[in-house]
Every structure is written in structure tokens, then in C-alpha cells.
CHARMM-style PDB file with segment names, atoms N, HN, CA, C and O in Angstrom:
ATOM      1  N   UNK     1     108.764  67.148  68.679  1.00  0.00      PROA
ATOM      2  CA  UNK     1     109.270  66.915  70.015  1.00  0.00      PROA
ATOM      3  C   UNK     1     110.060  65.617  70.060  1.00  0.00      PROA
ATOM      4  O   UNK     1     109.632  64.586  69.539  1.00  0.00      PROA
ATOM      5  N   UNK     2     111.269  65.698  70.721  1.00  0.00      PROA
ATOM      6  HN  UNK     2     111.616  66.535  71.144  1.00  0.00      PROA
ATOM      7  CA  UNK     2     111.711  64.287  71.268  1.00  0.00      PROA
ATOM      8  C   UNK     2     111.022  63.674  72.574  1.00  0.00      PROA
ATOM      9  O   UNK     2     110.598  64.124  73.638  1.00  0.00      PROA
ATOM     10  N   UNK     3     111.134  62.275  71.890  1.00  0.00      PROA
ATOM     11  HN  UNK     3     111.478  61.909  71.025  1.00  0.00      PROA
ATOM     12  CA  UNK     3     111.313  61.364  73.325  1.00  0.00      PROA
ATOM     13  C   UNK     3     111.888  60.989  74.501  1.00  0.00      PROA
ATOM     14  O   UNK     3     111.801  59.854  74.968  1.00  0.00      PROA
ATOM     15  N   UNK     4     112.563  62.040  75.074  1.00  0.00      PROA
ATOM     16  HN  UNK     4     112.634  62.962  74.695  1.00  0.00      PROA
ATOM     17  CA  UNK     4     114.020  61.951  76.083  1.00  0.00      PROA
ATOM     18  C   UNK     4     113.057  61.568  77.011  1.00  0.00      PROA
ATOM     19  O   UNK     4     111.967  62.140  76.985  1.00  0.00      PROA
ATOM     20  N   UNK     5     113.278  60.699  77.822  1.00  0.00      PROA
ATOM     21  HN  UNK     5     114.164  60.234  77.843  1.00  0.00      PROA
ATOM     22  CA  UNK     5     112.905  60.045  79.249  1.00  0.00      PROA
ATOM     23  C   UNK     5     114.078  60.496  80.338  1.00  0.00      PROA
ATOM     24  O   UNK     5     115.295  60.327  80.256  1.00  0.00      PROA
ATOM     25  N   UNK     6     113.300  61.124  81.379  1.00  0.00      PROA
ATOM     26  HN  UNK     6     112.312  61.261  81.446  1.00  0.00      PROA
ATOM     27  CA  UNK     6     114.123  61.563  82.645  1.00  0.00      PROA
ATOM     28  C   UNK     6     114.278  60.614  83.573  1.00  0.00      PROA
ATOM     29  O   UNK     6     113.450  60.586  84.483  1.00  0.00      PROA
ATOM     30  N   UNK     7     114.882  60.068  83.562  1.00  0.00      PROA
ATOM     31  HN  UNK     7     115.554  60.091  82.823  1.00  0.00      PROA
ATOM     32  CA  UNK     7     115.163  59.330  85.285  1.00  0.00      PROA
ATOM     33  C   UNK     7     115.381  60.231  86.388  1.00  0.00      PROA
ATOM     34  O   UNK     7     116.126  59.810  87.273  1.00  0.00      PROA
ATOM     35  N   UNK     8     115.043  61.021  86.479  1.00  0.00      PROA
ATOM     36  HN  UNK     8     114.437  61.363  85.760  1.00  0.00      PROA
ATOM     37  CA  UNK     8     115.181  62.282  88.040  1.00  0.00      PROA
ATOM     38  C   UNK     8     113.665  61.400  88.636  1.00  0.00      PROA
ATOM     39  O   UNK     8     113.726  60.618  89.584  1.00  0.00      PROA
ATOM     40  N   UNK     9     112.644  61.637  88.047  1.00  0.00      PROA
ATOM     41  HN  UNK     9     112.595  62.272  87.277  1.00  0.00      PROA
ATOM     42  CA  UNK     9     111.850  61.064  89.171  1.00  0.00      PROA
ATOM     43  C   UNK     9     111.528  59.480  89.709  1.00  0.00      PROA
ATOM     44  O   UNK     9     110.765  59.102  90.598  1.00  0.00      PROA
ATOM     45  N   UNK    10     112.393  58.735  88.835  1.00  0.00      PROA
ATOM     46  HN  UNK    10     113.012  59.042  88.112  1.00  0.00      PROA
ATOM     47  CA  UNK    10     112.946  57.559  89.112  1.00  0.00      PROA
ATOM     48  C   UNK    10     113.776  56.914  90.081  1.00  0.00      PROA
ATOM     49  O   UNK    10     113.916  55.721  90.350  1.00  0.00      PROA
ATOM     50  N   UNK    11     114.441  58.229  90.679  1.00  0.00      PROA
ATOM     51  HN  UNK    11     114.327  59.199  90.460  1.00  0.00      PROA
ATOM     52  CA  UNK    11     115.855  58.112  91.852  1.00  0.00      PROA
ATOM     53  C   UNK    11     115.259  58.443  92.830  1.00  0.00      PROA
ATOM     54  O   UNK    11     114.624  59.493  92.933  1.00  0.00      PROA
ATOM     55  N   UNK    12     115.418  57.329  93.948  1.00  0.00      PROA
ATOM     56  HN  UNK    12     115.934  56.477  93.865  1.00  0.00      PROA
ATOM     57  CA  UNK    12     114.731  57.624  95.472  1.00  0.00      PROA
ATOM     58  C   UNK    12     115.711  58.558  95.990  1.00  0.00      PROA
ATOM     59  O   UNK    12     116.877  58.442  95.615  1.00  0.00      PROA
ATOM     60  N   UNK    13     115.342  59.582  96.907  1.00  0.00      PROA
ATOM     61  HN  UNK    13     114.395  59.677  97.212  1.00  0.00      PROA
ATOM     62  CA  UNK    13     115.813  60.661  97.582  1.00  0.00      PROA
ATOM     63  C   UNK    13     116.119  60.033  98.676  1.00  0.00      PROA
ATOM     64  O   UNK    13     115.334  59.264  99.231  1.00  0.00      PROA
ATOM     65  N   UNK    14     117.475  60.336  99.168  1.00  0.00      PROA
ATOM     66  HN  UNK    14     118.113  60.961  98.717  1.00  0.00      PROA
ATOM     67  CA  UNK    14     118.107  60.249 100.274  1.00  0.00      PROA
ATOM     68  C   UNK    14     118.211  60.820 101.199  1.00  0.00      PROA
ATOM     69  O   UNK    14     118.831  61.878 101.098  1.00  0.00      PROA
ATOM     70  N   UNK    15     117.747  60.487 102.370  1.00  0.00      PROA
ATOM     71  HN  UNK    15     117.242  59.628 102.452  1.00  0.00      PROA
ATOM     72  CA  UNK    15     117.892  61.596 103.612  1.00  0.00      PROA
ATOM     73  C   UNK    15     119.132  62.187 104.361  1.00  0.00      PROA
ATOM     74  O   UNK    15     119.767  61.270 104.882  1.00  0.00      PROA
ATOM     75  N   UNK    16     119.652  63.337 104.573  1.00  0.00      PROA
ATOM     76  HN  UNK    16     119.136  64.082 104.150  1.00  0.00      PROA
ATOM     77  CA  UNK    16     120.565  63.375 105.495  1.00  0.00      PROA
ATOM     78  C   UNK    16     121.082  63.094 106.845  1.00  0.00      PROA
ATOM     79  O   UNK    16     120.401  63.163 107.868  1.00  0.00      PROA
ATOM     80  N   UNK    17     122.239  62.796 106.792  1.00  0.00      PROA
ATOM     81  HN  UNK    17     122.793  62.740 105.962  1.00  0.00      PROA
ATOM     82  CA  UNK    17     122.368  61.685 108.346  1.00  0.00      PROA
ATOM     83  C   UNK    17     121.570  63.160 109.008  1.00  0.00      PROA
ATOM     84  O   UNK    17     121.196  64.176 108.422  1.00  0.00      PROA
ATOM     85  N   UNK    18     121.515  62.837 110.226  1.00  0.00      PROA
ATOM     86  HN  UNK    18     121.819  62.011 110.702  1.00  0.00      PROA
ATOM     87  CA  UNK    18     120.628  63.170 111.498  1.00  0.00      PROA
ATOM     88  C   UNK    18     121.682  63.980 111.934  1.00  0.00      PROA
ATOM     89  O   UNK    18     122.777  63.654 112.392  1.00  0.00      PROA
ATOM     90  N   UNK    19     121.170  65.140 111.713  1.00  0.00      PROA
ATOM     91  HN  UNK    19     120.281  65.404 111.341  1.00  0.00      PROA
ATOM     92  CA  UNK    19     122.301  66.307 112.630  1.00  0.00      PROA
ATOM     93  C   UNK    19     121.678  67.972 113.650  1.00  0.00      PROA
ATOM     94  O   UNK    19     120.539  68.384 113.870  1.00  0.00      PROA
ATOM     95  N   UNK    20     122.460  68.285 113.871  1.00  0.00      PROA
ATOM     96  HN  UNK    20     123.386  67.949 113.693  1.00  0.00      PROA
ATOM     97  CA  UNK    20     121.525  69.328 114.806  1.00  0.00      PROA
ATOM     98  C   UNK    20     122.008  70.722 114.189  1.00  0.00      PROA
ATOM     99  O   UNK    20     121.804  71.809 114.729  1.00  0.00      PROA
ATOM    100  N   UNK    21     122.546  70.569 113.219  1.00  0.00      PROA
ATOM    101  HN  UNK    21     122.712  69.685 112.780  1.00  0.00      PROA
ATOM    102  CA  UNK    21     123.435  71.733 112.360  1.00  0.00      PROA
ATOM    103  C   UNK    21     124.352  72.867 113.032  1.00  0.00      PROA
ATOM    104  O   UNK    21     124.298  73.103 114.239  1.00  0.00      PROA
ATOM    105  N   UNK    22     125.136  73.498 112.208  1.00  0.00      PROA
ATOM    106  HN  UNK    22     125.180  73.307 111.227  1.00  0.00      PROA
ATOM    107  CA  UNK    22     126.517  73.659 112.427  1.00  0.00      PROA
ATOM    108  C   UNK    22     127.717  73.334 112.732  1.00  0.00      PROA
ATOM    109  O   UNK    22     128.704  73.971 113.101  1.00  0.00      PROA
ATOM    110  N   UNK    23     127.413  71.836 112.449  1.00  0.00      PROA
ATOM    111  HN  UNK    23     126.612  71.319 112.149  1.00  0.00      PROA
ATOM    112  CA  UNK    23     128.324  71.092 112.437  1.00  0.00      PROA
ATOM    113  C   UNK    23     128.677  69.429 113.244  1.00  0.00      PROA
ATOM    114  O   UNK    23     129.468  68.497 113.100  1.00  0.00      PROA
ATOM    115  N   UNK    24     127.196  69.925 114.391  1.00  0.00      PROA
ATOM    116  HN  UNK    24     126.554  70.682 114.509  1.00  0.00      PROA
ATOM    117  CA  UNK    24     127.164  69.256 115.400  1.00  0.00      PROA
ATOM    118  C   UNK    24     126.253  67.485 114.409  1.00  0.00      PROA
ATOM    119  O   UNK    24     125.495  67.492 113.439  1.00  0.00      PROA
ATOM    120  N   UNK    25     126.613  66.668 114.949  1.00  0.00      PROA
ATOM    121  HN  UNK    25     127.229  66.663 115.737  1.00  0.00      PROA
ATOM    122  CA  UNK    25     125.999  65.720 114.456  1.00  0.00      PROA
ATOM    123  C   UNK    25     125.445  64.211 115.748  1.00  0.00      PROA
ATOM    124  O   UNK    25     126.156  63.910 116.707  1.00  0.00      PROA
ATOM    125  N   UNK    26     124.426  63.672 115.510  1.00  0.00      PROA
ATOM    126  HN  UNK    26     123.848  63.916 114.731  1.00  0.00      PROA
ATOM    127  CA  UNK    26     124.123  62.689 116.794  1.00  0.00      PROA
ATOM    128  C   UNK    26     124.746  61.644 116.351  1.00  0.00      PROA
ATOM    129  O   UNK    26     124.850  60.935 115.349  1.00  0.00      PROA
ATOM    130  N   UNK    27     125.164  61.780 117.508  1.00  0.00      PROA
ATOM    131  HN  UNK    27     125.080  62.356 118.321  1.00  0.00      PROA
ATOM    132  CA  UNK    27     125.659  60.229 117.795  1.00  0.00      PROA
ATOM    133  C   UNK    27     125.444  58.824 118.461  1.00  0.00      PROA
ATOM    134  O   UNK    27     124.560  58.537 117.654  1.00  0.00      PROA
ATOM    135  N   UNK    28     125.484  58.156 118.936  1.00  0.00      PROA
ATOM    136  HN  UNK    28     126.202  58.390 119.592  1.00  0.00      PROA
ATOM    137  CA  UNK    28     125.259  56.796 119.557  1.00  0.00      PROA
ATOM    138  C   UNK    28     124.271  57.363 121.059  1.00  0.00      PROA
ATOM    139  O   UNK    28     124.818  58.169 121.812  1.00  0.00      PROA
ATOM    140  N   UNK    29     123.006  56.929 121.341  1.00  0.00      PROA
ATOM    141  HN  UNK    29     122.561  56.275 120.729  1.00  0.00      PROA
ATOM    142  CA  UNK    29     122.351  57.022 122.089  1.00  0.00      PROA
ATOM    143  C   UNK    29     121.546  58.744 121.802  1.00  0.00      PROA
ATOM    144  O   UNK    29     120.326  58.695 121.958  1.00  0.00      PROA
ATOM    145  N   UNK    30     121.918  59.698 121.547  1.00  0.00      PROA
ATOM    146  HN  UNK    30     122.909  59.737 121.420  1.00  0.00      PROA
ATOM    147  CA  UNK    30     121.217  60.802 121.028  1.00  0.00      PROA
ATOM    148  C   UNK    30     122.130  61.739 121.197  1.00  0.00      PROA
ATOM    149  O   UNK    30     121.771  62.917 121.201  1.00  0.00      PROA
ATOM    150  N   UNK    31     123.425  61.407 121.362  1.00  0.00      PROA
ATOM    151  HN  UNK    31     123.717  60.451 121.359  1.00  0.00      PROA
ATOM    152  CA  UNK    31     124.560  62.351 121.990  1.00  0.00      PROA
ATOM    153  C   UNK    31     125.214  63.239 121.066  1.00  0.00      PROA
ATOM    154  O   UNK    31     125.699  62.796 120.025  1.00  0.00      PROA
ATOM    155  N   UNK    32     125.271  64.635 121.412  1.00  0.00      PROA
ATOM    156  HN  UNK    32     124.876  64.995 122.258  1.00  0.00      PROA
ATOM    157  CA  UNK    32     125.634  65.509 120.163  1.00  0.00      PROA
ATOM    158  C   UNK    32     126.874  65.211 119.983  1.00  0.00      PROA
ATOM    159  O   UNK    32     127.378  65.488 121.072  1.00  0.00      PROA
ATOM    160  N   UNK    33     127.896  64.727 119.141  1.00  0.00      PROA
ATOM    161  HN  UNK    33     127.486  64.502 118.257  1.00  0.00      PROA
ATOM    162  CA  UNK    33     129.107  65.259 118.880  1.00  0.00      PROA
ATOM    163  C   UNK    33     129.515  66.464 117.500  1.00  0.00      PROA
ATOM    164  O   UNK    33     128.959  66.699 116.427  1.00  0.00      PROA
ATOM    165  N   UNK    34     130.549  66.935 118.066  1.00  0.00      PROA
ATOM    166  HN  UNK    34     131.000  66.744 118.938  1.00  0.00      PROA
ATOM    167  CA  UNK    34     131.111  68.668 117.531  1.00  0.00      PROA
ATOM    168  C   UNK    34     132.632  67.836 117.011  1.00  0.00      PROA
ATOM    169  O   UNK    34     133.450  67.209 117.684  1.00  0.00      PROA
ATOM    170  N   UNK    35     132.590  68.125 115.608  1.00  0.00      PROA
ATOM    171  HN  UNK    35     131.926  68.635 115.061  1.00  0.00      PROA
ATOM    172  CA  UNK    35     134.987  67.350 115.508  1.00  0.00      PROA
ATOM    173  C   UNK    35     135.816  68.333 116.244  1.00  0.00      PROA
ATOM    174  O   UNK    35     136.901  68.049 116.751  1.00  0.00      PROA
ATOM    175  N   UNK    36     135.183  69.662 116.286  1.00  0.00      PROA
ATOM    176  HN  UNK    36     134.302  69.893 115.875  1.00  0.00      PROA
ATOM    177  CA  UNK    36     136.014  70.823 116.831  1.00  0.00      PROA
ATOM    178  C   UNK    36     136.328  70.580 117.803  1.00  0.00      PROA
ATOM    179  O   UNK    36     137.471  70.918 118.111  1.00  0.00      PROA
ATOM    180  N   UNK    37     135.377  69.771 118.939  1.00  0.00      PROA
ATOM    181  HN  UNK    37     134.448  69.496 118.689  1.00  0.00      PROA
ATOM    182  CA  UNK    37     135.894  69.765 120.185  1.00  0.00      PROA
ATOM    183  C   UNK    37     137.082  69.056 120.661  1.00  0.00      PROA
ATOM    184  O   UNK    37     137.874  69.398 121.539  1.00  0.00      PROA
ATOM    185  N   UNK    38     137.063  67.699 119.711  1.00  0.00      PROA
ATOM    186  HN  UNK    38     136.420  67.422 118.997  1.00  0.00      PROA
ATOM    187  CA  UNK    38     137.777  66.922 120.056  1.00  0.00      PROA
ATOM    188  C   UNK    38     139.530  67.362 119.166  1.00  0.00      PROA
ATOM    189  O   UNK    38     140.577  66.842 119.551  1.00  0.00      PROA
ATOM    190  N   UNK    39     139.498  67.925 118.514  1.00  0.00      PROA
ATOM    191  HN  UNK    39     138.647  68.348 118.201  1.00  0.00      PROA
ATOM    192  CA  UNK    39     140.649  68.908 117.562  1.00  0.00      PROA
ATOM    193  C   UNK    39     140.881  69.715 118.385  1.00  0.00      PROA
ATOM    194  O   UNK    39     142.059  70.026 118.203  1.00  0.00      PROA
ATOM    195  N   UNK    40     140.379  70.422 119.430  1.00  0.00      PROA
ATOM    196  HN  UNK    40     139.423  70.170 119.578  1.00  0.00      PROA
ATOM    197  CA  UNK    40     140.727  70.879 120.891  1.00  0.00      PROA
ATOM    198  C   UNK    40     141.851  70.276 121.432  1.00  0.00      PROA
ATOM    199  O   UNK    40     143.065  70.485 121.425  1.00  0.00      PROA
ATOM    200  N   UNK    41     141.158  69.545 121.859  1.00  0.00      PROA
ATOM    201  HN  UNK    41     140.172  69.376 121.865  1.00  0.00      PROA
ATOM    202  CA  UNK    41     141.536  68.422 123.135  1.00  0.00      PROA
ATOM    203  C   UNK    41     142.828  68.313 122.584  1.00  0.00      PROA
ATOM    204  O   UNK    41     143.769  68.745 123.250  1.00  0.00      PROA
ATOM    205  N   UNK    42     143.114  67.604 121.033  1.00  0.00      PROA
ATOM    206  HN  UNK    42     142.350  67.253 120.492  1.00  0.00      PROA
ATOM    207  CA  UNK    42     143.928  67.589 120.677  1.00  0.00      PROA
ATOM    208  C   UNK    42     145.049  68.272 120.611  1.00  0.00      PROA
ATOM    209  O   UNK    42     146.183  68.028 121.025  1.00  0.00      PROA
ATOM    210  N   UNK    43     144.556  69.234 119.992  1.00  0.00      PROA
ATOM    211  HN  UNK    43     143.635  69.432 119.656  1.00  0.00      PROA
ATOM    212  CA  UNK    43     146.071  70.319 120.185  1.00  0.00      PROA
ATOM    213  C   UNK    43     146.215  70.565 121.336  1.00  0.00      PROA
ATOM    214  O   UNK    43     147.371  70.884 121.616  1.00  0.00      PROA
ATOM    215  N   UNK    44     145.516  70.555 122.155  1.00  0.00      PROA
ATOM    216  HN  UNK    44     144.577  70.296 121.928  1.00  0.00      PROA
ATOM    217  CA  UNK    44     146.275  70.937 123.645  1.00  0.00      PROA
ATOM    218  C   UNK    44     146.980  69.785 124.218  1.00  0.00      PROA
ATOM    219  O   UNK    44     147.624  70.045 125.235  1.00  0.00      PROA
ATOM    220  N   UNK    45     147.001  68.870 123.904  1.00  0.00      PROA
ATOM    221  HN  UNK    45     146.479  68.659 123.078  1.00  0.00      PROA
ATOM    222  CA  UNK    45     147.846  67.682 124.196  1.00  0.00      PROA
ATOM    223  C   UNK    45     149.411  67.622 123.207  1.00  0.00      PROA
ATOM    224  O   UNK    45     150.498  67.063 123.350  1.00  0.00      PROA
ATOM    225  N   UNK    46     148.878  68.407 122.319  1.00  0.00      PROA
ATOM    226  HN  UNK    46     147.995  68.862 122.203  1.00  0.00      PROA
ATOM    227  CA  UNK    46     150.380  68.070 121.796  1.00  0.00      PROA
ATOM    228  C   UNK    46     151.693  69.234 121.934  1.00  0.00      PROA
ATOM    229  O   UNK    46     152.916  69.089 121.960  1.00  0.00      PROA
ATOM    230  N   UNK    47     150.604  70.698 122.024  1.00  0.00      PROA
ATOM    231  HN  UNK    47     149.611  70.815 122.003  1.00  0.00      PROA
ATOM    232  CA  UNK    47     151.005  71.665 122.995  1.00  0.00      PROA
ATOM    233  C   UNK    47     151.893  71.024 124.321  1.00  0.00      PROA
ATOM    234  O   UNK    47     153.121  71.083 124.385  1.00  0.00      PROA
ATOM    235  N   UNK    48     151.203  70.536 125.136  1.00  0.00      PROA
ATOM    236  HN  UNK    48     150.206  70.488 125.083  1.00  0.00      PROA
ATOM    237  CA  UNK    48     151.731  70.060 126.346  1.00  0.00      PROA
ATOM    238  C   UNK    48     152.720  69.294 126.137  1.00  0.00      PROA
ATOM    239  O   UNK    48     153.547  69.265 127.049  1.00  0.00      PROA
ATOM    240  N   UNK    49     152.987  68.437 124.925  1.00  0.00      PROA
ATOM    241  HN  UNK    49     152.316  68.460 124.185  1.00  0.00      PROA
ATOM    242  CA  UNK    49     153.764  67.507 125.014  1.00  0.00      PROA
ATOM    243  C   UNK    49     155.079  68.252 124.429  1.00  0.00      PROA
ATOM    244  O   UNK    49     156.221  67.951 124.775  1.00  0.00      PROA
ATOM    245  N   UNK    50     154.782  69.191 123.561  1.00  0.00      PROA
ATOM    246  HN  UNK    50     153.854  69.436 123.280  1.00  0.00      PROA
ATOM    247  CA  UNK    50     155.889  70.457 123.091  1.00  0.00      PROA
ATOM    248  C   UNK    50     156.600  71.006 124.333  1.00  0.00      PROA
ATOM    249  O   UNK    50     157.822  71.101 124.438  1.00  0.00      PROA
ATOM    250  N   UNK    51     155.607  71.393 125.359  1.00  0.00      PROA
ATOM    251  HN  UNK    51     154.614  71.315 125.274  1.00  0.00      PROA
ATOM    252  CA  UNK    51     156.286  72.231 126.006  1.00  0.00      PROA
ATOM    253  C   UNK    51     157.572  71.383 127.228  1.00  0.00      PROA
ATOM    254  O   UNK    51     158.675  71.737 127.644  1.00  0.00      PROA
ATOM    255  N   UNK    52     156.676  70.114 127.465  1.00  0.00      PROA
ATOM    256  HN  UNK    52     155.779  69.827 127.128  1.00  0.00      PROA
ATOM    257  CA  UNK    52     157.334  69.557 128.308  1.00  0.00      PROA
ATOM    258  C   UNK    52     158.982  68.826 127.164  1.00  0.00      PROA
ATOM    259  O   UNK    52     160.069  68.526 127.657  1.00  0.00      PROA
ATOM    260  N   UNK    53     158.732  68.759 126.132  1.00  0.00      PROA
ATOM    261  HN  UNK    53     157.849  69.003 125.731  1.00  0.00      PROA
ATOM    262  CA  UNK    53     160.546  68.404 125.695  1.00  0.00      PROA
ATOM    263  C   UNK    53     160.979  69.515 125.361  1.00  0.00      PROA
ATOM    264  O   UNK    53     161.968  69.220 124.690  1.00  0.00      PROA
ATOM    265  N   UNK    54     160.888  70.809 125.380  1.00  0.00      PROA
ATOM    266  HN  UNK    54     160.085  71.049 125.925  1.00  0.00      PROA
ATOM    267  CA  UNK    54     161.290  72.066 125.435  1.00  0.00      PROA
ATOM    268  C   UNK    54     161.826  72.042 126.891  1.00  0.00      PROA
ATOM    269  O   UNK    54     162.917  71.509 127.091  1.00  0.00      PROA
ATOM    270  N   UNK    55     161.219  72.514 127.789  1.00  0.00      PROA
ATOM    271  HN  UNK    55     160.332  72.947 127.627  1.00  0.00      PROA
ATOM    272  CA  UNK    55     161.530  72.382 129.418  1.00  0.00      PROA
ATOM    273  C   UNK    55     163.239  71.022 129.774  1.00  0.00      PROA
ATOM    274  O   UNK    55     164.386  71.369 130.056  1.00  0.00      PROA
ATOM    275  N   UNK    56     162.782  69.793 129.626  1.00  0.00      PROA
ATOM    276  HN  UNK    56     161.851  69.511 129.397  1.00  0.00      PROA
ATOM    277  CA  UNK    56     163.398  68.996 129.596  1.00  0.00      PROA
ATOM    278  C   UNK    56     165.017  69.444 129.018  1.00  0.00      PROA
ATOM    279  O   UNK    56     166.072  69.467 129.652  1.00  0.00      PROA
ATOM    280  N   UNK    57     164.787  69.732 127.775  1.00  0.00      PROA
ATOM    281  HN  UNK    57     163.931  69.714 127.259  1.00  0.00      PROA
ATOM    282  CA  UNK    57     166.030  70.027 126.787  1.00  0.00      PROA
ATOM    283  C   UNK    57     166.317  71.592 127.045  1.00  0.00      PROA
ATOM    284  O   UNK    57     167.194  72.278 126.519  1.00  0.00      PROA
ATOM    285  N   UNK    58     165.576  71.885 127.770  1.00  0.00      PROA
ATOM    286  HN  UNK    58     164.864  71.328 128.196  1.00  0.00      PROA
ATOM    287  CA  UNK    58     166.396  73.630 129.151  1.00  0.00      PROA
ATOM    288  C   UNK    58     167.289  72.816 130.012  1.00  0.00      PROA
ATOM    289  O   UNK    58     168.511  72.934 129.920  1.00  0.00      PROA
ATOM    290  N   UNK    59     166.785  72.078 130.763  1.00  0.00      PROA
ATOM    291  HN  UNK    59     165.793  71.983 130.838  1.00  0.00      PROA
ATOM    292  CA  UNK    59     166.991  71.313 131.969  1.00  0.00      PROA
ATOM    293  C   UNK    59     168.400  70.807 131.582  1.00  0.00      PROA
ATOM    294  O   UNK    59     169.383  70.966 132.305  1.00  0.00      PROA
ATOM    295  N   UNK    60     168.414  70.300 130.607  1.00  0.00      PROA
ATOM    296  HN  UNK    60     167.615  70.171 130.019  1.00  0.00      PROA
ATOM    297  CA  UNK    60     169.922  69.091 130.034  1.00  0.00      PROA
ATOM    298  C   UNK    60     170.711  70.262 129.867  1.00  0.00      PROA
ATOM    299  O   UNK    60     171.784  70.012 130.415  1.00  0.00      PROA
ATOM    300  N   UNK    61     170.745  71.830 129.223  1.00  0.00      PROA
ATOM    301  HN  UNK    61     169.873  72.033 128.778  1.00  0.00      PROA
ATOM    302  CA  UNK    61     171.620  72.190 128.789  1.00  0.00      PROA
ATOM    303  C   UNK    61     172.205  73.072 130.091  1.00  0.00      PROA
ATOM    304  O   UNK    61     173.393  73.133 130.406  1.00  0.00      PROA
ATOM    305  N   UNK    62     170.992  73.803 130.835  1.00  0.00      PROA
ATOM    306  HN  UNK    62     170.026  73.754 130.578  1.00  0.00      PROA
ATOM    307  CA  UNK    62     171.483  74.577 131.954  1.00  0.00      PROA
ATOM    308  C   UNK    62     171.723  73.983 133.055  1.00  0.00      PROA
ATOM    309  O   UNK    62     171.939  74.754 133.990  1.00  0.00      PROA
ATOM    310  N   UNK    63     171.792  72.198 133.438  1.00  0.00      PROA
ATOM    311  HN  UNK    63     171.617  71.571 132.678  1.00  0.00      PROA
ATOM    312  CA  UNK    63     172.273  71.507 134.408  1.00  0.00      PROA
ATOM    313  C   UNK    63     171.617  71.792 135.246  1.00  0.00      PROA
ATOM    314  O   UNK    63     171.988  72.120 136.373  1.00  0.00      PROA
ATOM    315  N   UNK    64     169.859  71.673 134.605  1.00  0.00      PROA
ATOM    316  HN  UNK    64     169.557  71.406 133.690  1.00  0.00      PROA
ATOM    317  CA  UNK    64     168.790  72.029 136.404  1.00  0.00      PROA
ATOM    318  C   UNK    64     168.640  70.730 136.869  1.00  0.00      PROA
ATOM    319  OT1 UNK    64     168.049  70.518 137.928  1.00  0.00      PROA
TER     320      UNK     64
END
């Protein structure tokens, strides 16, 4: 037999951050946050901001 020494039970185990699973994770005071939601929010803001220099650049060409 060899002498191989394992360090596996040598390495302290690490816990996983604190989450409520599927994605959701706590945050500051016990508050769930989701990234999806806020990747929402997001695209609909930039949506909006599409549509309004679309509209605008109607406006300039058809002299509304």
C-alpha cells in the first residue's frame, strides 16, 4: 500500500450564500431579490426610450 494523505477532510466546507432558490436570493434586511426582475424593468425602459426617438424622428420627417 501507499502512503497518499488526503487533504479532503482537511478543507473546511463552505456554506452557500443564503438564498430561497430559483434564483431568488436575500438581501439586506431579509428582502428577497430576483436579477430577472430588475432585467425587466430594464428593458422596458429602453423599449420606451426606442420608441419615443422613433416617434420623434416620424414627427421631424412628416412635419407633425
Amino acid at each position: 500500500m501507499s502512503n497518499v494523505i488526503s487533504v479532503a477532510p482537511l478543507l473546511k466546507r463552505q456554506g452557500q450564500s443564503p438564498s430561497y432558490g430559483h434564483g431568488w436570493i436575500m438581501g439586506e434586511a431579509g428582502q428577497r431579490w430576483h436579477p430577472s426582475n430588475d432585467q425587466s424593468e430594464l428593458l422596458h425602459g429602453m423599449a420606451t426610450a426606442h420608441r419615443k426617438k422613433l416617434l420623434a424622428r416620424l414627427a421631424g420627417i412628416f412635419g407633425g
